[in-house]
C-alpha positions as CSV (number, residue, x, y, z in Angstrom):
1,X,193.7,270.6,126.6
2,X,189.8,271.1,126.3
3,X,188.2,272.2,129.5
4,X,184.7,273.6,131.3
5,X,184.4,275.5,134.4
6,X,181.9,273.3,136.9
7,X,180.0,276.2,138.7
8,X,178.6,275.1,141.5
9,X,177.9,278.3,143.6
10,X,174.4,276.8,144.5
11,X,176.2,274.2,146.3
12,X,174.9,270.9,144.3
13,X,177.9,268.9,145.6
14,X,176.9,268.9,149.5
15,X,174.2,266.9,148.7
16,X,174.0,264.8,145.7
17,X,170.9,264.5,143.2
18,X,169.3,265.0,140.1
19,X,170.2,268.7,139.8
20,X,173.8,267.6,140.2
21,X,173.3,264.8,137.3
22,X,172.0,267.1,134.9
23,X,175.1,269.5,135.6
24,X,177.5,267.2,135.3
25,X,176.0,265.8,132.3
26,X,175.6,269.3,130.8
27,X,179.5,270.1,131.2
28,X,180.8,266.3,130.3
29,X,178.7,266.6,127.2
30,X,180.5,269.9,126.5
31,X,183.8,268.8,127.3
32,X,183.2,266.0,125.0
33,X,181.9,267.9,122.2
34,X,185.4,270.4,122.7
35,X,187.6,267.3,122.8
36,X,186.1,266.5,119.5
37,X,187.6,269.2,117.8
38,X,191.4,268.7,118.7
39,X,193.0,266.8,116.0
């Protein structure tokens, strides 16, 4: 099972915005790109 570690020791989660979109993006784009590669 593919997985990426969220870090979030600057606390993006208390209050959501853009810094916390282009996070999430970053790691769903990275778990997407690992899930590619299981057959």
């Amino acid at each position: 099972v593919p997985y990426v570690v969220f870090d979030n020791h600057d606390d993006l989660t208390s209050q959501p915005g853009e810094a916390l979109g282009r996070r999430l993006e970053e790691k769903l784009f990275a778990l997407w790109e690992a899930s590619k590669t299981i057959n």
